[in-house]
Every structure is written in structure tokens, then in C-alpha cells.
C-alpha positions in Angstrom: 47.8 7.7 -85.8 46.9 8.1 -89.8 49.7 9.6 -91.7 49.3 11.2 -95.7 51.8 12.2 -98.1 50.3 14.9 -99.1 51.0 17.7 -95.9 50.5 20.6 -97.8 47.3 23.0 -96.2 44.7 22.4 -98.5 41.2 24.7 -99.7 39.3 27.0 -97.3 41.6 26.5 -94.0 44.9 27.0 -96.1 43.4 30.2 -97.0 42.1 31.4 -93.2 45.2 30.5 -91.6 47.7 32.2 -94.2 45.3 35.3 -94.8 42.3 36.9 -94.0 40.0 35.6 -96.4 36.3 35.6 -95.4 34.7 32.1 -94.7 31.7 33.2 -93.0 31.2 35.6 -89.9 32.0 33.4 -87.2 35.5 32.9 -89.1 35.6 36.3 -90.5 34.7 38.0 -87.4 36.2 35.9 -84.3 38.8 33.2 -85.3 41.2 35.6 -87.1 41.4 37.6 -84.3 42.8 34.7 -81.8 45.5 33.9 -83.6 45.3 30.2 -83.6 48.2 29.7 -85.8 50.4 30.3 -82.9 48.4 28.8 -80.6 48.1 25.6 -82.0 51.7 25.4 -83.9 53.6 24.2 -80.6 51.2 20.9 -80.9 53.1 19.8 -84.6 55.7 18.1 -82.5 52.6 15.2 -81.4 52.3 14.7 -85.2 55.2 14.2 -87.5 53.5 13.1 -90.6 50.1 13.4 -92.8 47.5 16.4 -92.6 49.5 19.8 -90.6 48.4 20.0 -87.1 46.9 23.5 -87.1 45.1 22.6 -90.1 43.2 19.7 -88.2 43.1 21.4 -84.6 41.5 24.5 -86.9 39.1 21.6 -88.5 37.7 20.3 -85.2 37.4 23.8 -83.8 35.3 25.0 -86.8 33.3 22.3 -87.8 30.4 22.8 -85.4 29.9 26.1 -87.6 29.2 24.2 -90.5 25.8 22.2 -88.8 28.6 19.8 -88.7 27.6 18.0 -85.2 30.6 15.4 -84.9 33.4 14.6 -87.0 31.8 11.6 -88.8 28.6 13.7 -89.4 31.0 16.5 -90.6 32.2 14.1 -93.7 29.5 11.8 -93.9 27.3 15.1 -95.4 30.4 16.2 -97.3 31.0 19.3 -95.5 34.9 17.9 -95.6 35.1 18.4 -99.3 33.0 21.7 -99.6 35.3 23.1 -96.9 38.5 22.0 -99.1 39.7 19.0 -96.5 41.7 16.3 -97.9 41.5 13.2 -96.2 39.5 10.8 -94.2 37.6 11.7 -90.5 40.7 9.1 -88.8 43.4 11.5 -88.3 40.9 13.8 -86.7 39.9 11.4 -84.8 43.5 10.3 -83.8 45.1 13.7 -83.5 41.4 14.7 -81.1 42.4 11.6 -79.2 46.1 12.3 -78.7 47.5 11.9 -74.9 50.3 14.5 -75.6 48.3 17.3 -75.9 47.7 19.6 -73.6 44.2 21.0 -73.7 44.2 22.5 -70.7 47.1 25.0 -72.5 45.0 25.2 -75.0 42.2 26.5 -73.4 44.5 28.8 -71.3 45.8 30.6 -74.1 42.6 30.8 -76.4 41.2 32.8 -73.1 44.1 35.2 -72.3 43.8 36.2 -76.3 40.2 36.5 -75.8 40.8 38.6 -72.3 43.4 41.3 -74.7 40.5 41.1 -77.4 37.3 42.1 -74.6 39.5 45.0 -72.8 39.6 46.9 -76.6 36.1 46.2 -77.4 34.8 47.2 -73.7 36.3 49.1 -70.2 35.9 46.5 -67.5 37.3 48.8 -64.9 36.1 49.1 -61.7 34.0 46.2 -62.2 33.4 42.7 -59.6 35.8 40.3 -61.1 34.9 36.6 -59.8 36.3 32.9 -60.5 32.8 30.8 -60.2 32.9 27.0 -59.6 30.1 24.5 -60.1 29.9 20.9 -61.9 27.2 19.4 -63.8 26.8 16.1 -65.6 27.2 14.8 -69.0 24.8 12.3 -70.1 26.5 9.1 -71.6 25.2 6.3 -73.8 28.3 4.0 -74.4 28.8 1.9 -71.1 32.7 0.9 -72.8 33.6 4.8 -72.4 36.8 4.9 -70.7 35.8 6.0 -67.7 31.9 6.1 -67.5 30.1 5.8 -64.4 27.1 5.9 -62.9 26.2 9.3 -61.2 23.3 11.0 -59.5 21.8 14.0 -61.3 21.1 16.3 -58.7 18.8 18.6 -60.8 16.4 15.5 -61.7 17.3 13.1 -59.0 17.5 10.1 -61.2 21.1 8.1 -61.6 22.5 8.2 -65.5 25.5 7.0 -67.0 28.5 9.6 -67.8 30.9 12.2 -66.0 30.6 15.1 -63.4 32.2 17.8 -65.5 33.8 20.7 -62.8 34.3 23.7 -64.1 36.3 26.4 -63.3 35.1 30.2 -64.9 36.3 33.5 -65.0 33.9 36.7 -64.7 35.8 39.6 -66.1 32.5 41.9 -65.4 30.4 41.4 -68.3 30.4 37.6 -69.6 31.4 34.2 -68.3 34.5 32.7 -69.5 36.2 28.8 -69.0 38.9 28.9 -68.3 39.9 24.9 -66.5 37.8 21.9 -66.2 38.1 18.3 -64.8 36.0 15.5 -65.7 34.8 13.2 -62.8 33.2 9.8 -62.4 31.3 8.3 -59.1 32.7 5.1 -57.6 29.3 4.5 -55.7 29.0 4.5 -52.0 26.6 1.8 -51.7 29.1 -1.4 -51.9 31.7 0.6 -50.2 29.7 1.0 -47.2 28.5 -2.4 -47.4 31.7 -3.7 -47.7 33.3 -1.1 -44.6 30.5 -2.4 -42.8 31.5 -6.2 -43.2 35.0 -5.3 -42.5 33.9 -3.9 -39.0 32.2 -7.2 -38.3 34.8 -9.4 -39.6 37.3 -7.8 -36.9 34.5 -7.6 -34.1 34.2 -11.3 -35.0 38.1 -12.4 -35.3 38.3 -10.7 -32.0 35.3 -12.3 -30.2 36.7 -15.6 -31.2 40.0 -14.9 -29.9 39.0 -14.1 -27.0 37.0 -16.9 -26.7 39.9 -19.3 -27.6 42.2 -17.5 -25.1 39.4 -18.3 -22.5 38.7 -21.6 -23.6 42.6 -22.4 -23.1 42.8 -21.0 -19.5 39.3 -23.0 -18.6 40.8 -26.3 -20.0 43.9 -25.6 -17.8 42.0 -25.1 -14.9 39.6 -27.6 -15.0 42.4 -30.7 -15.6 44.4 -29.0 -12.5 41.1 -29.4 -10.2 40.2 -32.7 -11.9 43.8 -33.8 -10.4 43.6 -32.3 -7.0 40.1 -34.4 -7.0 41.7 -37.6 -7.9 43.9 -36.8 -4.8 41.7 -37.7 -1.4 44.1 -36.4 1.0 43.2 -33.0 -1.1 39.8 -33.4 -0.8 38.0 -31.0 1.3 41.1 -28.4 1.1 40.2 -24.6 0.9 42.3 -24.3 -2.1 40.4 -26.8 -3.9 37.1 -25.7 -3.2 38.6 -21.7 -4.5 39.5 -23.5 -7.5 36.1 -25.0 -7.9 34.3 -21.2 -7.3 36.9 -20.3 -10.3 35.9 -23.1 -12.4 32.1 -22.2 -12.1 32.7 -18.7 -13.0 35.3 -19.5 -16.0 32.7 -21.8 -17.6 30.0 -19.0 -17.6 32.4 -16.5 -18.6 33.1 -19.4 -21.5 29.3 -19.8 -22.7 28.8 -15.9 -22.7 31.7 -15.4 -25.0 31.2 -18.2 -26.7 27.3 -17.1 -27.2 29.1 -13.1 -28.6 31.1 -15.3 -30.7 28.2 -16.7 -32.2 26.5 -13.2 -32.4 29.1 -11.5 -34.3 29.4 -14.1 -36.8 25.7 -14.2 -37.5 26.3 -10.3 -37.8 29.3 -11.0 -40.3 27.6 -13.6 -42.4 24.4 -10.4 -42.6 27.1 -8.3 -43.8 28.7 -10.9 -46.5 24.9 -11.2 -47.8 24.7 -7.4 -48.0 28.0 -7.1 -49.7 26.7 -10.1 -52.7 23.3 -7.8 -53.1 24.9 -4.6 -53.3 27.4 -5.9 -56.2 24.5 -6.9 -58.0 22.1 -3.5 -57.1 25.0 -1.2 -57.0 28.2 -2.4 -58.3 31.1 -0.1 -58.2 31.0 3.0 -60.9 27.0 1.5 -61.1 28.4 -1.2 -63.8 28.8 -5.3 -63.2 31.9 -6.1 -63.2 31.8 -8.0 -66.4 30.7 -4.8 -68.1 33.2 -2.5 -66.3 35.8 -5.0 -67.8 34.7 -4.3 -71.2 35.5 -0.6 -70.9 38.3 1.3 -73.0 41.1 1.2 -71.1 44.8 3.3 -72.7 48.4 2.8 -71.4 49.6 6.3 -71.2 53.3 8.0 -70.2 52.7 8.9 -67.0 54.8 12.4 -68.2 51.8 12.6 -70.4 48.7 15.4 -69.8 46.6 12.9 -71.1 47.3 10.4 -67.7 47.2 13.4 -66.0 43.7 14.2 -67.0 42.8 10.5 -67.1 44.1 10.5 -63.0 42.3 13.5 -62.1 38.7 11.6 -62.8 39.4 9.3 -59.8 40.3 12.3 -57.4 37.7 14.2 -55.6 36.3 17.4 -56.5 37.2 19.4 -53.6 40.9 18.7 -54.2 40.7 19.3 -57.6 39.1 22.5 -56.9 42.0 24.0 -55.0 44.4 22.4 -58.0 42.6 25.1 -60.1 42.6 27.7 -58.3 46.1 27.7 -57.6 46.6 27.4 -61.6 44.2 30.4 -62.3 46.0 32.5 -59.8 50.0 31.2 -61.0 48.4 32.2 -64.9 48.2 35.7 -63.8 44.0 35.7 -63.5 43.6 39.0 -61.0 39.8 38.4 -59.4 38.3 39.6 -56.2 35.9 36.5 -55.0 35.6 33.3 -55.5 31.7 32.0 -55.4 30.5 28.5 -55.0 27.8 26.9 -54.1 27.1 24.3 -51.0 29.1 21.5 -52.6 32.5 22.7 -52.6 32.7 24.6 -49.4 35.5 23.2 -46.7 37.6 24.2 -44.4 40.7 23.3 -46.7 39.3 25.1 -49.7 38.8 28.0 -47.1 42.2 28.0 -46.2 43.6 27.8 -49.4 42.1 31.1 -50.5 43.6 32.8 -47.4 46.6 31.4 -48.1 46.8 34.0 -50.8 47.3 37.1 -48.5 48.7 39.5 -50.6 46.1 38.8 -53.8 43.6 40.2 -51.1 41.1 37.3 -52.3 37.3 36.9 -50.5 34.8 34.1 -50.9 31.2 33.9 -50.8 29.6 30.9 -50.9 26.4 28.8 -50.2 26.3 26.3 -46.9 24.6 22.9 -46.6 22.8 23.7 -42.9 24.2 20.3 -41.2 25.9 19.4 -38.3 28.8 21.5 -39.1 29.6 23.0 -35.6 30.7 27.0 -35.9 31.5 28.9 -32.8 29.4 31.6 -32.3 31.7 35.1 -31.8 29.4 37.0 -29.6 28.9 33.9 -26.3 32.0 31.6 -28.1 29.7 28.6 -27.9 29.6 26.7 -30.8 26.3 25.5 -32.0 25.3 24.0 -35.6 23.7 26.5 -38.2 20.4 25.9 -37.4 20.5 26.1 -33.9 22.4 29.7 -34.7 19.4 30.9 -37.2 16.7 29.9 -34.5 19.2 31.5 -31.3 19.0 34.9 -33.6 16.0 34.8 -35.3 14.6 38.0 -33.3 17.3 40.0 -35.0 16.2 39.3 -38.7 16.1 42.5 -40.6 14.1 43.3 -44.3 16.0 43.6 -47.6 13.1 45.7 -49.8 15.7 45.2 -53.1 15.5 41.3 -52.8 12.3 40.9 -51.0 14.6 39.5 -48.4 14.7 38.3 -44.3 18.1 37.9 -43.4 19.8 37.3 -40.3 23.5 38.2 -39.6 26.0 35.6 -37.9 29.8 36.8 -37.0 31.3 32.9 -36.3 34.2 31.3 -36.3 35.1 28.4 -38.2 37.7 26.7 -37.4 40.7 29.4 -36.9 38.7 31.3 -39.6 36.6 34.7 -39.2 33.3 34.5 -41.5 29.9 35.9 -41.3 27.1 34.0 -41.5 23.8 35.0 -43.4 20.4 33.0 -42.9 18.3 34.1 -45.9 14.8 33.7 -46.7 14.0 34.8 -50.0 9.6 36.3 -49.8 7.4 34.9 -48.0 8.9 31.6 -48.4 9.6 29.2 -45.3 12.9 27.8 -45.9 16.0 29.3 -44.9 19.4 29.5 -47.2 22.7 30.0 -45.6 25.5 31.9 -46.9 29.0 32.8 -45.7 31.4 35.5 -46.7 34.8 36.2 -45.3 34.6 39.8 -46.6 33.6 40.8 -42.9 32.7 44.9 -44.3 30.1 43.3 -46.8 26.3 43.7 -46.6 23.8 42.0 -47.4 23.0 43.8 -50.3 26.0 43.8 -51.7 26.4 39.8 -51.1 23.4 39.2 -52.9 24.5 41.3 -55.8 27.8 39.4 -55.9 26.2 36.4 -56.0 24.0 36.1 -58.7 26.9 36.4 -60.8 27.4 32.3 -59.8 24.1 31.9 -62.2 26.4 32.7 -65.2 28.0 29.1 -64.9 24.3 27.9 -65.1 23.6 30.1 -68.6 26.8 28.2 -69.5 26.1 25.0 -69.1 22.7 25.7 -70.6 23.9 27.2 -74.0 26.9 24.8 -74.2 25.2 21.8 -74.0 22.9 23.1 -76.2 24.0 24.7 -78.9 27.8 23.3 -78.9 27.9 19.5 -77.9 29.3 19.8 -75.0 28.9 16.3 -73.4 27.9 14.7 -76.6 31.1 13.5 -77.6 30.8 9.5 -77.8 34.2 8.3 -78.4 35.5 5.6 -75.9 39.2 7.2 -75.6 39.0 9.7 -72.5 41.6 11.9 -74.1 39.1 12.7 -76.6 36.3 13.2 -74.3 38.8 15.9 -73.0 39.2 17.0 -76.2 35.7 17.8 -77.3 35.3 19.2 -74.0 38.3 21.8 -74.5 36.5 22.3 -78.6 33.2 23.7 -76.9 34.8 25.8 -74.7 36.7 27.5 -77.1 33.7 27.9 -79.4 31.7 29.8 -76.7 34.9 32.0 -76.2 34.3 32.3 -79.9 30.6 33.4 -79.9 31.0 35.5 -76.6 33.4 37.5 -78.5 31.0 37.6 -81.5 28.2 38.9 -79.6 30.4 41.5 -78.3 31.1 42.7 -81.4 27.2 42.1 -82.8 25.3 43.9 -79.5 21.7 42.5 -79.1 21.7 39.3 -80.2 21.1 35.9 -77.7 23.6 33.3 -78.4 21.3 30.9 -79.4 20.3 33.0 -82.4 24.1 33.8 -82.9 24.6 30.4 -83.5 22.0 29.7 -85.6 23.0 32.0 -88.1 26.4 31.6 -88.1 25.8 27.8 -89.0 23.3 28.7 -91.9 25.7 31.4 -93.5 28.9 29.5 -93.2 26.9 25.9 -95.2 25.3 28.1 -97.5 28.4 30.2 -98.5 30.1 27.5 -98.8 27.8 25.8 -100.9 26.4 28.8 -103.2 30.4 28.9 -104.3 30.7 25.7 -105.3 27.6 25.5 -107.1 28.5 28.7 -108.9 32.2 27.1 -109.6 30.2 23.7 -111.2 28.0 25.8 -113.3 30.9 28.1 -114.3 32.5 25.0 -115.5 29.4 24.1 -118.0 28.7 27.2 -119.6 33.0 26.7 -120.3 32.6 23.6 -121.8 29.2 24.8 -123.8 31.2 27.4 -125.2 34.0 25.6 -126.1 31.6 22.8 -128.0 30.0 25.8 -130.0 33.3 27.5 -130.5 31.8 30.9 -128.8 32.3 33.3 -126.2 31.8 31.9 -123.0 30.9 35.0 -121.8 28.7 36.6 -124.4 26.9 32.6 -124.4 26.6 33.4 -120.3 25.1 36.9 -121.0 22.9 35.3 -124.1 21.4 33.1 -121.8 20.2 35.8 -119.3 19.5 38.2 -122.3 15.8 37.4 -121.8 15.3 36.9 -118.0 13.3 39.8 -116.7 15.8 39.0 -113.1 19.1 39.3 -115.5 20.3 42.0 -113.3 20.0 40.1 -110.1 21.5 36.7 -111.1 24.3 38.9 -113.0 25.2 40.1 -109.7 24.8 36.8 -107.7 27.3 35.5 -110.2 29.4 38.9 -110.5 32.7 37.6 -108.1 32.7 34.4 -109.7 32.8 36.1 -113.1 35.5 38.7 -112.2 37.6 35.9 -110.7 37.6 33.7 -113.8 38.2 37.2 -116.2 41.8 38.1 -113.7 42.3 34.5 -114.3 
């Protein structure tokens, strides 16, 4: 980690954090009003030299406002030294990349301050509060990423290189919030199945040729016993020897036909073993040779750490992951009334674990893949897959007029769970969409109204990825992929609590102009500092009135009363001076 002597707060940040003092309308109008001097002071422990923590946590959360698009693009175009930052881009790097912090807090606590902000600006009572689920991918171009994989796109269908980013948000009645998220990568299933596959044969073969040894023995034992009794003449003829020549015949064929499965299965296995070589060449685990997957970034973390936590949580699956957060949203105090997902994430465990919380009175509503999941039907308690349900009820469809709607309603049982079942066809379209609710005194209407708020997520995703790099952070540590990923999040909290405060404007265009006004404030000041600094030094060469030569100058300019008043708090700062 870079360390500097000099930990003094330094220019434009010293000033926001210690006071009020305006550095555009994103900082003027949002940051102040999170607090993030307390919310970032319990991190100064991970840092006990150089540059203050809050001052570089403040930094990276700000920077983006400046058309600042990384940290290296930030002070490569010298926005660093307009905004008053001493020091090099490394200990932003280093303090971005740091294993003991915990993002996740971070992000807790930036949303609970946002949550007290939204309930003074608006009344959200009475309203659908929902915790939404959903993942999406984040494009990578740096195959030594810690942690980069191959996964499927399931929007374009194509395979790219980078994480499955879950995300966990909270609808409060009137905007989208994230509040937890997970980064994933995809080991592949190709060479795993290739390999299970040659696993099954390598056992059906071991066992064919013990069975064929075993044989083999008894044969051997049996045919040098009647070879003696034939060497015997008294014994020839004998009933006993001519049973032991019947048993002989039969053991040999016995022999040859396990012999010949023998030969089958290992035939089979050396298939398999081919299979196995092409798939680690075609489809290699995490889709990288394992020469390159070698080469990746790889961190030796305390396992007491967030940052191995985090790094652990990439290999788990989704659906596990899924319940994690939930049971954190819930344990933070988050009060909801459904949780809505869409056909990925729905299971049996994740059902139970929302019924687990009884008293929080919890429903869910979610979207069904329409598979050979088997739910027993309540009405004749046969069980039956959802399609052969839609088509064994398709005579009782009914017409939604608000949604341009057929549905068809389901009472099942899944498992030793109560659900409805909706089939759904949306106009005169011909497939069908399956939908299942445990909130058994819900209609249709109602369910639909619910949820579309899961198409919030989506408008996330969307304006994050566009507007505030989320998924463009190319650094190879995975604590900072974490990092950036934690940054964005917190600057949409920012701009959803801007646009509550600014009605009728999209976020895009928020955006926009809160990155134009906060350069070109910044800028205009310092220019007008510079040129201050000249008509000073003019003055002092002539041995006159800097201020009578700065009102000389403009004497003559038919736009004197317009440039007097651009330069106005410049001038009445250097006259108090």
C-alpha cells in the first residue's frame, strides 16, 4: 500500500467533508446529505499512513462526476490537481483494492441513509414494497482477471469473458435501490460432463474386468480338476465327470461373453478419454487453457477477511447465494412484502426459506421454467408437469382486458408447499408463461401489477452500465472488481436521490449535466485564480492598483458588466483577503 507524509486533507474534498461548500450539484445536492464522513471513517483502521481514508474513499466515489471514467483517466487529464488531490492514482488504487474492507457495509449503510433521506422528500406509505433478484453479466477484456471466466449471455446467446453479477434490490414504492450483490464466474459444464461421463465408464469397465478375472479363475480351476479326473481311466465314463464337463462348456461361454463386455466397456472408456482430451481443448474449465488460467491474478487473503469472503462467494452457486441475501436484507431491518424473481432462481429451498420467515408475513411471485418439474395438482392430487397442467385446464382460461391477457389458474402443491399456478399468454401470442405466487388471495391482476416492478432491476442494469461503469473496472485484483462494483452502486443511490429532489429529469440527462457542471466549475475557478495571479503581478511591475489596472482594462469592453460579474467572487475573495 503507498504511504505519504503529508496526511493532511487537501483542496476541494478537505472543504466538502469539513463544511458545506458547493462543488457542483451532484456534491452540493446529494453527497452532503449521506454523511459519508461517518460512513467511511470506521475504514481508517485498513490504512495507517499516507492520504486520509475518507478523503480517498470520497475520491473514488466522486470522480465519475468529473467525466473522470477510471482512476488513471481521472489524473492522466488532471482532474486530480483541479480537484485539489495530492498524490499519485497508487494509493487509490491500493486502498480500492484493499481485502479488509467491507463493501458490502458500505453499501448497507449508504442505502439505509438514503432510505431516512427518500421518506422526508416522499410518503411511501401504503405502497408494494419488494426485494427483486436478477443477475446479468459483465463483459471482460483481461483474461489474467482474478477470477474471469467464460459465461453464456443469455440476452445475446453468444459466450464472453467476465462475471455473472447477482444482485439483490430493494423497491421502497417509487425507485430501485441495491442494496447486496455477488459476483459469479462459470466453471463450464462441458469437460465436467465429459469427464463424469468417463468416470462412469472407467467403473463399468474396472468392474467388467473383475468379473471377468473372478470367472476366469473359477474356469481355470475347473478345467485342471476335469483335466485330472481325465487322466484317471477308472474315472472315465463317471456321471460326475461328464456334470463337470456340461459345467466346463457353460463356464467357457460365460468366459468369452464377459470377456467380449470387457472389451466393450473399454472401447467405451477409451471414447470417453478422447472426449475428455477434446473438450479441454474446446471447452476448458472457466472457458480458459489451462496455461492461460495459470496466468491469472491470484491474492493470498486472511480467511477472517471480507475480501476472501467475497473472493469465496464467486465459486458458490447463485441459488445459495440468493438465500445468503435475503437472510441479510431481512437481519438489516429491510421490512418488504414480496420477493420477485424470475425463472432462474426459483427452488424449492429458496421457497422454503421465505416461509421460514413466518412472522415477517413474506410472499413471492416469481417466473417458472415449464420443465419436468412435477407439481401435484390440488383439485384430483395427481401430479403432472406444468405443461400437461396448462393443456388439462386450458378450457378454463379466462380474459384479462387491462393486460390483454389469457390466463389460466392452477391451485398445486409443490412439494409440502401451497402455490397457485398462472399460465399466461400475453395477446394473441402463442406461447405460454408460467407464474407462481404463494399469496393464495391474489388475482391475476394484481400479480401482474406486482410484477412489473421486477423490470426495475432491468432499468438498473441498463443506466448503470451505462452511465456509471459498472462492469468496466479492468483491474486484475477481485477485491477491486468488488470495489468498483460497490462505487457504482452508491452513485446511482446518489443520482436517484438527485432526481428526487430535481422532478422530471431521466437519469441519463442527470448525469450528463452533473459531469459538465462539476469540470467546468472546477475549471472556470482555476482559470479565474491564474489570471487573478497576472493582473497581480502586472500591477506590481507598473507599481499600480491592481484593481483600478483590472477595471482599466475592461473600461472599454462594451460586455464590462458581464465579465465584471463572472469575475465578481473571485474579486471579493482576494479584497476580504
Amino acid at each position: 500500500m503507498q504511504h505519504f507524509k503529508d496526511t493532511k486533507k487537501a483542496g476541494e474534498f478537505e472543504k466538502f467533508i469539513d463544511s458545506d461548500s458547493k462543488t457542483g450539484l451532484c456534491l452540493e445536492d446529494t453527497l452532503k446529505f449521506f454523511e459519508i464522513q461517518r460512513i467511511f471513517k470506521q475504514f481508517e483502521s485498513v490504512k495507517q499512513g499516507g492520504i486520509n481514508v475518507v478523503l480517498v474513499l470520497t475520491a473514488l466515489l466522486v470522480m465519475l462526476f468529473y467525466n473522470g471514467r477510471n482512476i488513471h483517466n481521472f489524473f492522466s487529464r488532471q482532474f486530480g490537481k483541479l480537484a485539489g488531490i495530492k498524490g499519485s492514482k497508487n494509493p487509490y488504487y491500493d486502498l480500492l483494492g484493499n481485502e479488509y474492507i467491507c463493501w458490502r457495509s458500505v453499501l448497507y449503510l449508504f442505502v439505509m441513509r438514503y432510505l431516512n433521506l427518500a421518506n422526508r422528500l416522499r410518503d411511501n406509505t401504503g405502497q408494494i414494497r419488494a426485494l427483486i433478484f436478477d443477475d446479468s453479466p459483465l463483459e471482460k477484456r483481461g483474461k489474467k482477471i482474478e477470477g474471469v471466466s467464460k459465461i453464456h449471455d443469455h440476452v445475446t446467446g453468444r459466450f464472453i469473458f467476465g462475471y455473472k453479477i447477482l444482485v439483490c434490490g430493494y423497491w421502497d414504492g417509487g425507485n430501485f435501490i441495491p442494496v447486496d450483490f455477488s459476483l459469479h464466474r462459470e466453471r463450464g459444464k462441458e469437460l465436467d460432463k465429459a469427464r463424469t461421463r468417463r468416470n462412469r465408464a472407467r467403473q463399468k469397465f474396472r468392474k467388467a474386468r473383475s468379473a471377468w478375472q473372478e470367472h476366469k479363475k473359477r474356469h481355470n480351476k475347473s478345467r485342471g480338476k476335469l483335466n485330472v479326473l481325465r487322466n484317471e481311466r477308472e474315472n472315465a465314463g463317471r456321471p460326475d465327470v461328464e456334470r463337470l464337463e456340461n459345467y466346463v462348456a457353460r463356464s467357457k461361454k460365460k468366459l468369452s461373453k464377459l470377456r467380449k463386455k470387457m472389451k466393450d466397456a473399454e472401447a467405451n472408456l477409451e471414447s470417453k478419454e478422447k472426449l475428455v482430451k477434446e473438450k479441454q481443448k474446446t471447452a476448458p474449465l472457466y472457458g480458459l487453457p489451462p496455461s492461460k488460467y495459470r496466468k491469472q491474478y491470484r491474492k493470498d487473503r486472511s480467511e477472517d477477511s471480507p475480501g476472501y469472503q467475497r473472493r469465496k462467494e464467486a465459486d458458490q452457486s447463485k441459488s445459495g447465494n440468493v438465500i445468503n441475501m435475503l437472510r441479510r436484507v431481512i437481519k438489516r431491518g429491510f421490512v418488504f412484502d414480496y420477493v420477485l424473481f424470475d425463472s432462474w432462481f426459483f427452488s424449492k429451498e429458496i421457497l422454503e426459506c421465505i416461509e421460514s420467515f413466518h412472522s415477517k408475513c413474506i410472499k413471492l411471485i416469481a417466473m417458472i421454467k415449464m420443465n419436468k418439474t412435477l407439481y401435484k395438482d390440488c383439485l384430483d392430487n395427481q401430479e403432472g408437469k406444468a405443461g400437461e397442467l396448462r393443456k388439462k385446464y386450458r378450457k378454463k382460461s379466462k380474459r384479462s382486458r387491462k393486460f390483454n391477457a389469457t390466463y389460466i389458474k392452477v391451485p398445486v402443491w409443490y412439494g409440502n408447499r401451497r402455490l397457485n399456478m398462472f399460465f399466461i399468454r400475453i395477446g394473441s401470442g402463442t406461447k405460454w408463461k408460467c407464474m407462481v405466487t404463494n399469496d393464495l388471495n391474489l388475482s391475476f391482476n394484481k400479480l401482474m401489477e406486482i410484477y412489473h416492478i421486477r423490470w426495475s432491476i432491468e432499468v438498473f442494469f441498463k443506466d448503470a452500465k451505462q452511465y456509471l461503469q459498472l462492469g468496466k473496472c479492468q483491474c486484475n485484483n477481485f477485491d477491486s472488481q468488488i470495489g468498483a462494483a460497490t462505487l457504482a452502486m452508491m452513485q446511482y443511490i446518489m443520482l436517484l436521490l438527485y432526481k428526487q429532489m430535481h422532478y422530471g429529469q431521466s437519469l441519463g440527462s442527470i448525469f450528463d449535466m452533473l459531469g459538465t457542471q462539476a469540470q467546468q466549475e472546477n475549471i472556470s475557478r482555476y482559470l479565474l485564480e491564474l489570471f487573478w495571479d497576472v493582473i497581480l503581478r502586472i500591477g506590481k511591475i507598473l507599481k499600480v492598483d491592481c484593481f483600478e489596472l483590472f477595471e482599466e482594462i475592461l473600461s472599454d469592453n462594451q460586455r464590462a458588466d458581464e465579465i465584471i460579474e463572472l469575475f465578481s467572487p473571485v474579486l471579493e475573495k482576494k479584497r476580504a483577503a
